[in-house]
C-alpha positions as CSV (number, residue, x, y, z in Angstrom):
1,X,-6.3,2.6,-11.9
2,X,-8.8,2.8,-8.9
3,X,-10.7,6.4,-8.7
4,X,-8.6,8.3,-5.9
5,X,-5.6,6.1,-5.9
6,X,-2.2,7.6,-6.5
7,X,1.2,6.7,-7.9
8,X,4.6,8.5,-8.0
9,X,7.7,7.3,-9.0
10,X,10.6,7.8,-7.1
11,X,13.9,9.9,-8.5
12,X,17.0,9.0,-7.0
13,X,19.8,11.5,-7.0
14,X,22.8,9.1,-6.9
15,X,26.6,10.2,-6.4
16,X,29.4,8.4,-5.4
17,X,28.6,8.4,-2.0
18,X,25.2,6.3,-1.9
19,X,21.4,7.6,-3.2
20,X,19.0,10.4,-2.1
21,X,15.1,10.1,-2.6
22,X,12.2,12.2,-1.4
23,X,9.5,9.8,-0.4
24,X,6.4,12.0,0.3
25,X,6.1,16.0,0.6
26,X,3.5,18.4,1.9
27,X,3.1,20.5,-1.7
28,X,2.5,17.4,-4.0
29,X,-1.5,16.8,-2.7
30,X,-0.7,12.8,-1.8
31,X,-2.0,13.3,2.1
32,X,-4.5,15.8,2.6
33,X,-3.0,16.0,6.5
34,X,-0.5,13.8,8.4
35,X,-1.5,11.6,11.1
36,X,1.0,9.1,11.8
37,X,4.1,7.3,10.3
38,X,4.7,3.6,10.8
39,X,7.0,0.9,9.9
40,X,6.5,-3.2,9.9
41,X,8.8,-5.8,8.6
42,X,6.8,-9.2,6.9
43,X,8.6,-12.5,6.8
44,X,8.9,-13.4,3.0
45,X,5.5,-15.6,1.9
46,X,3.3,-13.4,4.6
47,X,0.1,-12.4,3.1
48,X,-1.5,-9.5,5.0
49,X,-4.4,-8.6,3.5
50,X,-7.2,-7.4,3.4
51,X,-8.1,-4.4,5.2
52,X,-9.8,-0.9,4.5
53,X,-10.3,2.0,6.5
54,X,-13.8,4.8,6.7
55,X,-11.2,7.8,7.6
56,X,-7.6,7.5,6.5
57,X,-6.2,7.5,3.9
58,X,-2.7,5.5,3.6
59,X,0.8,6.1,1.5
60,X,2.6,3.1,1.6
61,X,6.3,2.7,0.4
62,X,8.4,-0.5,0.6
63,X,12.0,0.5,1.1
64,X,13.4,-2.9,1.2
65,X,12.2,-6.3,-0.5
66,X,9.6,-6.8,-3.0
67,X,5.8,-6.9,-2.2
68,X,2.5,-7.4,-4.6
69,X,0.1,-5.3,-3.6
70,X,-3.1,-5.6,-3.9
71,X,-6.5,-2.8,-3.9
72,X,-10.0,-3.4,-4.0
73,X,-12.7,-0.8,-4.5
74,X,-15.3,-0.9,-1.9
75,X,-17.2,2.1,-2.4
76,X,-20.3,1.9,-3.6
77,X,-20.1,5.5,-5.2
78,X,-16.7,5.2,-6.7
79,X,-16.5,4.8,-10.3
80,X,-14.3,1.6,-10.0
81,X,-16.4,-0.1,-7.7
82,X,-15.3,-3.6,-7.2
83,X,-12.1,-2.9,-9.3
84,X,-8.9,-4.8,-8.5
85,X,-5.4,-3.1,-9.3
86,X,-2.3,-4.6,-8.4
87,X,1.2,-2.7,-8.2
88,X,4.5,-4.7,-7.7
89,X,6.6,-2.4,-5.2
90,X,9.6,-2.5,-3.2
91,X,13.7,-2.6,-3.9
92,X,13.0,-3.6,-8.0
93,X,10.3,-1.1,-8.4
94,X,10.4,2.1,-6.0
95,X,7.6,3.9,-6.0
96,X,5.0,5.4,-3.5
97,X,1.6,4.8,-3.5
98,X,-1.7,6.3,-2.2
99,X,-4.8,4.5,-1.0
100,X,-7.7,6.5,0.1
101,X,-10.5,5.7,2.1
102,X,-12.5,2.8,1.3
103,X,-10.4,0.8,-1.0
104,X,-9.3,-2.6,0.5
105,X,-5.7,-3.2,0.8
106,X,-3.4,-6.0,1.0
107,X,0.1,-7.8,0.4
108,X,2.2,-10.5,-0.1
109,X,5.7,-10.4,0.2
110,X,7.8,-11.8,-2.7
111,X,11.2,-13.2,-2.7
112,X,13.2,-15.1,-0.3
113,X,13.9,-11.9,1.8
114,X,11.6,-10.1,4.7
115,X,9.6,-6.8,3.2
116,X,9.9,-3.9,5.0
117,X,6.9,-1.3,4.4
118,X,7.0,2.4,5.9
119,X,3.4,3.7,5.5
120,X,2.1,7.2,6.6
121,X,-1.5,8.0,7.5
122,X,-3.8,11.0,7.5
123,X,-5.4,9.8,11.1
124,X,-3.1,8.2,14.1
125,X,-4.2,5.3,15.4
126,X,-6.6,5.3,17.9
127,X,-6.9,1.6,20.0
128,X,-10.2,2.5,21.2
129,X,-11.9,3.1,18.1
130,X,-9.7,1.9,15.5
131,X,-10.6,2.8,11.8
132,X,-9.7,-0.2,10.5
133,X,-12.4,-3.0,9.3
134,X,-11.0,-6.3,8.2
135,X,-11.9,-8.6,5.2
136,X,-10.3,-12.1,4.9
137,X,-7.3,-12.6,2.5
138,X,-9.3,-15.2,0.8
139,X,-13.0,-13.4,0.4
140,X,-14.6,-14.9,-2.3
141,X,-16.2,-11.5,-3.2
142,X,-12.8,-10.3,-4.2
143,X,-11.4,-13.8,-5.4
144,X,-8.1,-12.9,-5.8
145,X,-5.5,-15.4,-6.8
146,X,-2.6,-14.9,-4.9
147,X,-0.6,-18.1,-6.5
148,X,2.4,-17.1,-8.6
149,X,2.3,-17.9,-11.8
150,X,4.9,-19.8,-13.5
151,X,5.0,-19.8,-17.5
């Protein structure tokens, strides 16, 4: 796993009324403060990736559909520099997931349905200095091969 990045599985309380899940709270040490809290749909196929920020750090969750996601390592100090994880998240694996501050990020939405991705931020966005550098989803330095496989 990438130095800094974070995973935590989701519990559902389930009764006969429907589900219950806590998605992030302030005493588990995932965001060290909140900045903002977004949501954005993705037509199934879409590959948004990649991007990285110098500030924020991201939690990303997928409530609905299924999404690879895909982390790079950028920084140069890091232990896992130039390290590629990838986590399969959404509706057949629920979990929430932590990016900090200079690992590349990305996805592709799997499936014939849209992906829906509610992610929360320790910095809002600011549109006239946004921390947010951009790396193409194709970058040859990270070479990642975002073909399914079929066996």
């Amino acid at each position: 796993m990438i130095d800094g990045v974070k995973k935590k599985t989701l519990l559902k309380h389930h009764d006969d009324r429907g589900y219950f899940t806590e998605l992030v709270r302030d005493d588990e040490d995932l965001l060290a403060q909140f900045g903002q809290m977004s949501l954005s749909m993705s037509y199934p196929g879409v590959i948004k990736a990649f991007h990285y920020h110098d500030k924020q750090d991201d939690v990303w969750f997928f409530p609905s559909g299924n999404a690879q996601v895909v982390l790079y390592d950028i920084r140069r100090t890091s232990s896992t520099y130039k390290q590629t994880d990838v986590y399969y998240m959404g509706e057949n694996n629920p979990i929430v997931l932590l990016i900090p501050k200079g690992v590349a990020h990305g996805y592709r939405v799997l499936g014939e349905k849209p992906a829906t991705i509610i992610y929360l931020t320790t910095h809002s966005y600011d549109k006239d200095n946004p921390d947010e550098k951009r790396i193409a989803w194709n970058d040859q330095r990270i070479a990642f091969n975002w073909q399914t496989e079929h066996h």
